[in-house]
PyMOL Python script that loads the backbone (N, CA, C, O; Angstrom):
from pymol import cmd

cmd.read_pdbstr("""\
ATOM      1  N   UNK A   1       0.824  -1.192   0.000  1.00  0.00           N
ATOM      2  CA  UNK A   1       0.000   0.000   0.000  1.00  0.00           C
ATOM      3  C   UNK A   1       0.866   1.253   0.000  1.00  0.00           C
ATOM      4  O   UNK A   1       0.742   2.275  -0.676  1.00  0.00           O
ATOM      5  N   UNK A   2       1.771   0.930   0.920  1.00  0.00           N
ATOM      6  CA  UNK A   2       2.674   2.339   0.691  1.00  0.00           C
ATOM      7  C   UNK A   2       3.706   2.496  -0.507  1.00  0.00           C
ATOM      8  O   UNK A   2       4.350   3.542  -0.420  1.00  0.00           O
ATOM      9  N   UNK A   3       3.863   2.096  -1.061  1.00  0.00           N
ATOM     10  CA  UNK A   3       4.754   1.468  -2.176  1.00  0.00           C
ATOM     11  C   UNK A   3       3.767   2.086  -2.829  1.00  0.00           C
ATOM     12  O   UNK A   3       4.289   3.182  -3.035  1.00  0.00           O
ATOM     13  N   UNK A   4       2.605   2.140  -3.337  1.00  0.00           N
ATOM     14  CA  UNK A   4       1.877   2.377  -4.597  1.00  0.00           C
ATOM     15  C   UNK A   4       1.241   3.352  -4.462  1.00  0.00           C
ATOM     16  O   UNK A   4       0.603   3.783  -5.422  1.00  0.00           O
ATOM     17  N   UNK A   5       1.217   4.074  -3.082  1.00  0.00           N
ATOM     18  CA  UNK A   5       1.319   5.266  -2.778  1.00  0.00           C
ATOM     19  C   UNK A   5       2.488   6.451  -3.192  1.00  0.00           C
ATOM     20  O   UNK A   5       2.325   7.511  -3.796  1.00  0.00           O
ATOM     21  N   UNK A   6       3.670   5.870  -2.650  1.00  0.00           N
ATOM     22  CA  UNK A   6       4.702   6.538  -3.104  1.00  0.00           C
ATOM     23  C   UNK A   6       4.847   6.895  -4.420  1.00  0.00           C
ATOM     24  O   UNK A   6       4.829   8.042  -4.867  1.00  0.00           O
ATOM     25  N   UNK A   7       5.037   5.548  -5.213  1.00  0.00           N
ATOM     26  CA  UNK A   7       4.905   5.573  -7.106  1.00  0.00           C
ATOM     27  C   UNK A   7       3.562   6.843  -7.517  1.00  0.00           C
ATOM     28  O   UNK A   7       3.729   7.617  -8.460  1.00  0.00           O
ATOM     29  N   UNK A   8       2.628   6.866  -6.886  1.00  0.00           N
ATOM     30  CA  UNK A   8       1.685   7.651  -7.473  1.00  0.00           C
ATOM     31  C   UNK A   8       2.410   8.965  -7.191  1.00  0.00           C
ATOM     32  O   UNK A   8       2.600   9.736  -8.132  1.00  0.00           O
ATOM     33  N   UNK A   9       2.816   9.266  -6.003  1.00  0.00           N
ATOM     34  CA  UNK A   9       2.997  10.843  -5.496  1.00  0.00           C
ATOM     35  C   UNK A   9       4.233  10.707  -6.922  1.00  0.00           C
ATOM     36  O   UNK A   9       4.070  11.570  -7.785  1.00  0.00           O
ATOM     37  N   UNK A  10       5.039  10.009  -7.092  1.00  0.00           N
ATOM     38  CA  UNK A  10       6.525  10.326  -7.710  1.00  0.00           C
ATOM     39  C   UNK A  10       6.004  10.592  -8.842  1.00  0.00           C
ATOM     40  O   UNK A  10       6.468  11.596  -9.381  1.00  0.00           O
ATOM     41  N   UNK A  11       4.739   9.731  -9.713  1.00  0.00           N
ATOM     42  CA  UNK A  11       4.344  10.550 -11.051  1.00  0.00           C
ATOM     43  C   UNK A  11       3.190  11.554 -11.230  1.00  0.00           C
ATOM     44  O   UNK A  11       2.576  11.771 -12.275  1.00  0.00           O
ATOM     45  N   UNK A  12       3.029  12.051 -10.186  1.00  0.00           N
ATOM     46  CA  UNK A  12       2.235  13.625 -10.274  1.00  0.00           C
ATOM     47  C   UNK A  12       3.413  14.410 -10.089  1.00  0.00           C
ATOM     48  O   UNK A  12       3.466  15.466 -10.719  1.00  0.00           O
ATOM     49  N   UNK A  13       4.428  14.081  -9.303  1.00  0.00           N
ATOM     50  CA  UNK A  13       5.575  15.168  -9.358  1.00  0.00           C
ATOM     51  C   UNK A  13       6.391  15.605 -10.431  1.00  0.00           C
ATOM     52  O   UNK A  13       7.105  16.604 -10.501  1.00  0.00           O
ATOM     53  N   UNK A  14       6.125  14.486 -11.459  1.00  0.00           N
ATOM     54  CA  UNK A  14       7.428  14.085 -12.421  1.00  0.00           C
ATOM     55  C   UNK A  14       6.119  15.270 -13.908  1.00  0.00           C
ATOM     56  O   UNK A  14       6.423  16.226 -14.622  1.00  0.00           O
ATOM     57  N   UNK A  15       4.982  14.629 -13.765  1.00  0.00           N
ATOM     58  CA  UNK A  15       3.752  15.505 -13.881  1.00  0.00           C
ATOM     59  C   UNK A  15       3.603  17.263 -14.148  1.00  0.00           C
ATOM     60  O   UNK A  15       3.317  17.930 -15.142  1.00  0.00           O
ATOM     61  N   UNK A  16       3.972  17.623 -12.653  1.00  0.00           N
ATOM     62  CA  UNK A  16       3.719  18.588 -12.144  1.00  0.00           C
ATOM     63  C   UNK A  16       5.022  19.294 -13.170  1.00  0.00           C
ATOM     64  O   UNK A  16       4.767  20.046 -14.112  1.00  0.00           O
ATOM     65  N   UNK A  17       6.166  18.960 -12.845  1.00  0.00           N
ATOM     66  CA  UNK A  17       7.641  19.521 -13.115  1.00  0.00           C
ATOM     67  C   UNK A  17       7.498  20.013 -14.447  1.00  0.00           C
ATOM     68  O   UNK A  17       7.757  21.123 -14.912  1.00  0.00           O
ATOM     69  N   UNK A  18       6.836  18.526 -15.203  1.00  0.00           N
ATOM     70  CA  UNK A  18       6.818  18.834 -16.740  1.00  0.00           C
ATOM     71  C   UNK A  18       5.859  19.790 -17.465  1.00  0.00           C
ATOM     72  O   UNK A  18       5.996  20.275 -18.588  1.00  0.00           O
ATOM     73  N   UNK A  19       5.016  19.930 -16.722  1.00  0.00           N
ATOM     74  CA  UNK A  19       4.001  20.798 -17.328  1.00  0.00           C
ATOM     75  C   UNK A  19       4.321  22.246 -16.663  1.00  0.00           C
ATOM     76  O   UNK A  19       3.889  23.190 -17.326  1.00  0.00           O
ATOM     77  N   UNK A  20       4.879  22.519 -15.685  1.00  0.00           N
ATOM     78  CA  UNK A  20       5.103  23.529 -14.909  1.00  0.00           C
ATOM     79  C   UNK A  20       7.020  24.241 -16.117  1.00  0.00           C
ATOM     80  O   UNK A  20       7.103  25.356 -16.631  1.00  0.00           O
ATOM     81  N   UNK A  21       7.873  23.404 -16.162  1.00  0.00           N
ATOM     82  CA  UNK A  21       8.690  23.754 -17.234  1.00  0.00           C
ATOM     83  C   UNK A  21       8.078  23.814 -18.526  1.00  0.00           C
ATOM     84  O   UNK A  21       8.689  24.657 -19.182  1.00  0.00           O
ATOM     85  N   UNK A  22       7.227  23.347 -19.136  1.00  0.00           N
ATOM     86  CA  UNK A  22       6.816  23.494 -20.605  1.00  0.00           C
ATOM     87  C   UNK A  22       5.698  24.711 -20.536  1.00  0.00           C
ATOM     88  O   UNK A  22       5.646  25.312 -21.610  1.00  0.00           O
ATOM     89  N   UNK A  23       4.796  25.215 -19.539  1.00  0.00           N
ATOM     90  CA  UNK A  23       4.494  26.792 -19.480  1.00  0.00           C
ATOM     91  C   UNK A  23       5.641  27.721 -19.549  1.00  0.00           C
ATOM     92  O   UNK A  23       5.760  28.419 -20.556  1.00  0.00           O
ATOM     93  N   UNK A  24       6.699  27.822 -18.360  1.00  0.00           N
ATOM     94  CA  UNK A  24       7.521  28.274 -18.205  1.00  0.00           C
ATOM     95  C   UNK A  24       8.552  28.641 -19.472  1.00  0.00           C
ATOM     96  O   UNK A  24       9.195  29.690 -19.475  1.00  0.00           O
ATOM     97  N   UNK A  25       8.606  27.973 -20.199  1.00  0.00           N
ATOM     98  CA  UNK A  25       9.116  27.843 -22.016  1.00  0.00           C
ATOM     99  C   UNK A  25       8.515  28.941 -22.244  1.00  0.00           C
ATOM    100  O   UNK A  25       8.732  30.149 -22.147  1.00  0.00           O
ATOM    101  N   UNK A  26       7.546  28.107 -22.636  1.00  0.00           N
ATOM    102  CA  UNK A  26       6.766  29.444 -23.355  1.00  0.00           C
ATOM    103  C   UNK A  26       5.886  30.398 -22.914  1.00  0.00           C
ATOM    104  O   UNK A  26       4.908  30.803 -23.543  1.00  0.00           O
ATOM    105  N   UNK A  27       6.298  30.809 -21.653  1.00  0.00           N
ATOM    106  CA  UNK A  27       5.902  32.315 -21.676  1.00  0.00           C
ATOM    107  C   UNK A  27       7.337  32.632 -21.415  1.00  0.00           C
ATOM    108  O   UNK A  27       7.629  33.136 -22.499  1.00  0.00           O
ATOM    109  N   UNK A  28       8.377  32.671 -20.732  1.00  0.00           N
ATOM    110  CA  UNK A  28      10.162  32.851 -21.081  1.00  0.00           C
ATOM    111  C   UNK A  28      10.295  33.162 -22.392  1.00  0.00           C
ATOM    112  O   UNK A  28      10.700  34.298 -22.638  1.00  0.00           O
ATOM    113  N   UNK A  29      10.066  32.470 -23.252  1.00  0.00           N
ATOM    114  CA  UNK A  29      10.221  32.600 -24.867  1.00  0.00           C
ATOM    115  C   UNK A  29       9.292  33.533 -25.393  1.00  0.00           C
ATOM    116  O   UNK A  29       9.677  33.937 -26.490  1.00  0.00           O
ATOM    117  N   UNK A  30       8.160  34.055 -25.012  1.00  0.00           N
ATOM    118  CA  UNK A  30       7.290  35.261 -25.735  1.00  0.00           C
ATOM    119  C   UNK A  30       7.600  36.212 -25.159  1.00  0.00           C
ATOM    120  O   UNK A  30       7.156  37.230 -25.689  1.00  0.00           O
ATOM    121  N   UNK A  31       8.509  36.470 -23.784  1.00  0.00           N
ATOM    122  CA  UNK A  31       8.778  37.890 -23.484  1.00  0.00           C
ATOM    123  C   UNK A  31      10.270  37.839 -23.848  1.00  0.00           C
ATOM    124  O   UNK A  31      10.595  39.016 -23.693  1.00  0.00           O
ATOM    125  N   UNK A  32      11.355  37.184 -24.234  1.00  0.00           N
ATOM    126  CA  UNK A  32      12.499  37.515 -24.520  1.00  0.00           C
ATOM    127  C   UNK A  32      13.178  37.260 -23.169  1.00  0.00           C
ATOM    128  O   UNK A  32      14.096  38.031 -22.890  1.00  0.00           O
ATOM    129  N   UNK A  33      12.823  36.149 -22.150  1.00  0.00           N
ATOM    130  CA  UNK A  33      13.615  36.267 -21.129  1.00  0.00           C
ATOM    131  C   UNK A  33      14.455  34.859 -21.473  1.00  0.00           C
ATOM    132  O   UNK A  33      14.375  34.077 -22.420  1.00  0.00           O
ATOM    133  N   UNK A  34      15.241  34.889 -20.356  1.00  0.00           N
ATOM    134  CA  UNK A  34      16.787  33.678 -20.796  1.00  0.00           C
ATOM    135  C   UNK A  34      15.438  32.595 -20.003  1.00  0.00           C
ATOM    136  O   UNK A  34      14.665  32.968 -19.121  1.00  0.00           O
ATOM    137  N   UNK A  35      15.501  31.021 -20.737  1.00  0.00           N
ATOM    138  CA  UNK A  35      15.075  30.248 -20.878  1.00  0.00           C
ATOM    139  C   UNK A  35      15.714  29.199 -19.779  1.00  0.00           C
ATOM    140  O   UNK A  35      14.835  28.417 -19.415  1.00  0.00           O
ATOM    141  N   UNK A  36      16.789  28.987 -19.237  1.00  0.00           N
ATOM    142  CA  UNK A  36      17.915  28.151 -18.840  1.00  0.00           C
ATOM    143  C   UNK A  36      16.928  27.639 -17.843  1.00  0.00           C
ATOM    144  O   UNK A  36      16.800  26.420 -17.957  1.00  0.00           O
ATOM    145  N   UNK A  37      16.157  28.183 -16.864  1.00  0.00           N
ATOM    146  CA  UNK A  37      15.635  27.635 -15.494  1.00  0.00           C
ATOM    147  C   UNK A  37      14.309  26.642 -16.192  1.00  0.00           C
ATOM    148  O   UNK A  37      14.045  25.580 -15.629  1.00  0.00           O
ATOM    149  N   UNK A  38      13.610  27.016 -17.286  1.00  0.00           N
ATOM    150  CA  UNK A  38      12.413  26.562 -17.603  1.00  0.00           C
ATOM    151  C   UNK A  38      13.475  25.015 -18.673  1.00  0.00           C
ATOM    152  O   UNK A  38      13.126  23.842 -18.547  1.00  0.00           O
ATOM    153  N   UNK A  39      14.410  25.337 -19.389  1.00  0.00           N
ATOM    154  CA  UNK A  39      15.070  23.858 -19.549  1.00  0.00           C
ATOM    155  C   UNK A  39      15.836  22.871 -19.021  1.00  0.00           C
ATOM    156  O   UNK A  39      16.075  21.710 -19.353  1.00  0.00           O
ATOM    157  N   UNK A  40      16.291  23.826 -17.813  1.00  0.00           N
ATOM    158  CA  UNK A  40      16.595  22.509 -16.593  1.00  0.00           C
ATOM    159  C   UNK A  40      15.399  21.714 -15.768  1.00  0.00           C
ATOM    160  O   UNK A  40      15.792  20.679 -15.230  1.00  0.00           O
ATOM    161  N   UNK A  41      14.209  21.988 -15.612  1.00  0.00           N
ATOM    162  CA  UNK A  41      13.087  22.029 -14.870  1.00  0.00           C
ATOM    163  C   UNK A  41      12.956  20.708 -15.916  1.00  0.00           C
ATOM    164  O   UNK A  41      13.052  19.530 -15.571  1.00  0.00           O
ATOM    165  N   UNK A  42      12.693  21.249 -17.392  1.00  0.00           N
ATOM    166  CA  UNK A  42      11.931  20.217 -18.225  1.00  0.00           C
ATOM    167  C   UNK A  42      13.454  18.607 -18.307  1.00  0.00           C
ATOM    168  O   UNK A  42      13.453  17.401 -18.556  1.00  0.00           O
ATOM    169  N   UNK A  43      14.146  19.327 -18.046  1.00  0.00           N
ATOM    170  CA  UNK A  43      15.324  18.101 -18.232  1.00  0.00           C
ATOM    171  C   UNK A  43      15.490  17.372 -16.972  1.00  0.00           C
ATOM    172  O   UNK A  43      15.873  16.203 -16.933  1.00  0.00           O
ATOM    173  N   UNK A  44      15.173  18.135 -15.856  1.00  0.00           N
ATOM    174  CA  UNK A  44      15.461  17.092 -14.827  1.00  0.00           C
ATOM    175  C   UNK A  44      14.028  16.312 -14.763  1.00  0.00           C
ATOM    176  O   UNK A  44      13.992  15.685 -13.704  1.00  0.00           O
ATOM    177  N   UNK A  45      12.648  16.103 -15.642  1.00  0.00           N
ATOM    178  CA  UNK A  45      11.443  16.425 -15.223  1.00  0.00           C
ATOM    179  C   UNK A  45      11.612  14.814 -16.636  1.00  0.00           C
ATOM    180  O   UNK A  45      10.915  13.813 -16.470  1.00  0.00           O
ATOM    181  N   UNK A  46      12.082  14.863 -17.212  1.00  0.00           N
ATOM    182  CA  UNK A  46      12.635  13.871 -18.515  1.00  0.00           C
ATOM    183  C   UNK A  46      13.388  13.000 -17.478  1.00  0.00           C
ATOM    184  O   UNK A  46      12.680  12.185 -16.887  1.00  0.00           O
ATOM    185  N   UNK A  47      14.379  13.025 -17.236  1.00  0.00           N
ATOM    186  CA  UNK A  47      15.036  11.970 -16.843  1.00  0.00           C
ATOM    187  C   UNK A  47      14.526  11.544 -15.347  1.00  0.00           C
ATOM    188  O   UNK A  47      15.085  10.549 -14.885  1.00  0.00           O
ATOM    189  N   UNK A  48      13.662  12.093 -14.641  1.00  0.00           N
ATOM    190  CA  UNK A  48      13.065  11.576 -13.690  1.00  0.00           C
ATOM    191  C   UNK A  48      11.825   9.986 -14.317  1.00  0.00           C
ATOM    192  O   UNK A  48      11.356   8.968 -13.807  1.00  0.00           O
ATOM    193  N   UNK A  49      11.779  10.902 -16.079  1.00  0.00           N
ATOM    194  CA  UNK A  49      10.560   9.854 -16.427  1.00  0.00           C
ATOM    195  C   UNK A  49      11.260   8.608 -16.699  1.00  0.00           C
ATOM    196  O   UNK A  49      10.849   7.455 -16.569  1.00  0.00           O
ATOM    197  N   UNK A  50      12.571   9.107 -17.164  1.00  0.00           N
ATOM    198  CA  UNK A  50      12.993   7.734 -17.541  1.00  0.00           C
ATOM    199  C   UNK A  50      13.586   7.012 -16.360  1.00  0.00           C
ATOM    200  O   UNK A  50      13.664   5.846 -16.747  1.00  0.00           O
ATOM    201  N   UNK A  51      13.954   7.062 -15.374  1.00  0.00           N
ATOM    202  CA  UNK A  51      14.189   6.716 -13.409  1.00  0.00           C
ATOM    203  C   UNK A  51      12.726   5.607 -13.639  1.00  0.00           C
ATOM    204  O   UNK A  51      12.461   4.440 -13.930  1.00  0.00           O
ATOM    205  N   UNK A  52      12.228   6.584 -13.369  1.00  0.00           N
ATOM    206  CA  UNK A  52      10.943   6.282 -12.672  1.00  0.00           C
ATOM    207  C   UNK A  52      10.432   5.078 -13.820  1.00  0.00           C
ATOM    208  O   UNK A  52       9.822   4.153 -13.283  1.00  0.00           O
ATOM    209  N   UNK A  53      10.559   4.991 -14.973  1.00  0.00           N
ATOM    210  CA  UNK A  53       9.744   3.860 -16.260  1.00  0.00           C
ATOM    211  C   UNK A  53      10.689   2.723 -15.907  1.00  0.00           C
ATOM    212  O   UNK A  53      10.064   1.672 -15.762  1.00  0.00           O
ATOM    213  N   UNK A  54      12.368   2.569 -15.671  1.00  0.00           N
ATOM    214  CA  UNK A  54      12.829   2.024 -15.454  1.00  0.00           C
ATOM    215  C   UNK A  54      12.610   1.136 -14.277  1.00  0.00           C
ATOM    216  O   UNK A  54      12.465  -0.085 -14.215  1.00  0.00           O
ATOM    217  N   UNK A  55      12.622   1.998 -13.420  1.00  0.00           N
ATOM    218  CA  UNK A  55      11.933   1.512 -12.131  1.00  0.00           C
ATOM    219  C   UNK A  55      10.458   0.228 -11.781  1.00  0.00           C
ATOM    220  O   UNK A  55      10.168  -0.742 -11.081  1.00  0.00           O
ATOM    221  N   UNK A  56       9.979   1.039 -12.750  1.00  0.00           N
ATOM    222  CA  UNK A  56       8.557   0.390 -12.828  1.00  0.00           C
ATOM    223  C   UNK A  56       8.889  -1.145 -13.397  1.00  0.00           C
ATOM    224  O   UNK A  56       8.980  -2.212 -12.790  1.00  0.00           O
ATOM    225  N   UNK A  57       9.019  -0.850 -14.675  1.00  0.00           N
ATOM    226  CA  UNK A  57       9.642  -2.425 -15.607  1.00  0.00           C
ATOM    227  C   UNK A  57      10.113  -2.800 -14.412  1.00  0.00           C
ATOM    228  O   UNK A  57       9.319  -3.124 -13.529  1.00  0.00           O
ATOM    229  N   UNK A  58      11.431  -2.814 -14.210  1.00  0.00           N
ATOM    230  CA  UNK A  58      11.887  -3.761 -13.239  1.00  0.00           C
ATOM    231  C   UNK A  58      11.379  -4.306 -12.115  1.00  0.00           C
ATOM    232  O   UNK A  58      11.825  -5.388 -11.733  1.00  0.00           O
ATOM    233  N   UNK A  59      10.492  -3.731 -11.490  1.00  0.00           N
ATOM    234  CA  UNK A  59       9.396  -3.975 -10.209  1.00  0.00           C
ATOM    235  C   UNK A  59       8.914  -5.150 -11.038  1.00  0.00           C
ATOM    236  O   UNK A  59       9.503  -6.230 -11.012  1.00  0.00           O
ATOM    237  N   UNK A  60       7.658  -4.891 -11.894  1.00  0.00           N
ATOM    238  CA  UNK A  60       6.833  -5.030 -12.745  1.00  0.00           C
ATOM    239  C   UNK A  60       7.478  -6.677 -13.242  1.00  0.00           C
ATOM    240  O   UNK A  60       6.855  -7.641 -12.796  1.00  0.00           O
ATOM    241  N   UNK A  61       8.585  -6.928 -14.061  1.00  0.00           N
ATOM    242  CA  UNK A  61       9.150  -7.624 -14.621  1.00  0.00           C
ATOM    243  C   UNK A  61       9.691  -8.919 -13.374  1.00  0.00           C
ATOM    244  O   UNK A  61      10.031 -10.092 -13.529  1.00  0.00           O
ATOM    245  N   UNK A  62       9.559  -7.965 -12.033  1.00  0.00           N
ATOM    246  CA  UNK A  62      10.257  -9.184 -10.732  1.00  0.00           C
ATOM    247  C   UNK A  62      12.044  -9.617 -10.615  1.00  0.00           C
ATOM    248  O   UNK A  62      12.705 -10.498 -10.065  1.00  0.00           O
ATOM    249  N   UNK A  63      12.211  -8.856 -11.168  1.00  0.00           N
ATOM    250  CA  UNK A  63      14.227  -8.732 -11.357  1.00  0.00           C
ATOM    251  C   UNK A  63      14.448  -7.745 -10.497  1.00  0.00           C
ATOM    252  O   UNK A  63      15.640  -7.440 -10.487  1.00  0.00           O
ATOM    253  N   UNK A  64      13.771  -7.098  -9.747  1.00  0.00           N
ATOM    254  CA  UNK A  64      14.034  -6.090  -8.455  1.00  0.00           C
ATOM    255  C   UNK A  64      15.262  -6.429  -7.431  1.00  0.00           C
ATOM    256  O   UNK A  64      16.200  -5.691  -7.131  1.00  0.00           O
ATOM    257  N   UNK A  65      14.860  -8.379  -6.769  1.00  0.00           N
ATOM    258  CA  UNK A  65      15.821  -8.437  -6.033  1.00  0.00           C
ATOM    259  C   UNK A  65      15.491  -8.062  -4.829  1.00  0.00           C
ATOM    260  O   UNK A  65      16.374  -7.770  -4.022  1.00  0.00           O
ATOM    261  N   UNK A  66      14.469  -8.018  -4.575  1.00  0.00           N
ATOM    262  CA  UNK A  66      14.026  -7.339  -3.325  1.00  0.00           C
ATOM    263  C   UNK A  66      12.746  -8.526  -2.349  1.00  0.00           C
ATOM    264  O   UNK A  66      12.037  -8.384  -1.353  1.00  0.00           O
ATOM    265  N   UNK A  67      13.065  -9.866  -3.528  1.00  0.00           N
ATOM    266  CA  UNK A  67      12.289 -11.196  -2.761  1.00  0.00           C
ATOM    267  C   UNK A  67      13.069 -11.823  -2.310  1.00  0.00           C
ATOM    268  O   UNK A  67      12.761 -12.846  -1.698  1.00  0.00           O
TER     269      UNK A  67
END
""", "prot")
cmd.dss("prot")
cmd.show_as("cartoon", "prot")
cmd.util.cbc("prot")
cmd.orient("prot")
């Protein structure tokens, strides 16, 4: 139960990041401001997805290591 609790909170966060950097784009980009904070946001917000998909498969698949 807590386990599938956790996984849920980790992909509303991963969620949250990505949609919160991909506004951030583009309104940064229609006023001419430097972009750098809204493409680290979306890059750490990417490789959290791929953590987290990895994660899953392997749970999922039972090669965890954790029986």
């Amino acid at each position: 139960m807590g386990l599938v609790v956790l996984i849920i909170i980790y992909w509303i966060a991963v969620a949250v990041m990505f949609f919160v950097g991909l506004v951030m784009l583009i309104v940064k980009s229609s006023n001419n401001l430097p972009l750098k904070p809204a493409l680290t946001l979306l890059i750490i917000s990417v490789i959290m997805l791929v953590i987290g998909a990895g994660a899953c498969a392997i749970m999922l698949s039972g090669l965890g290591g954790m029986h």
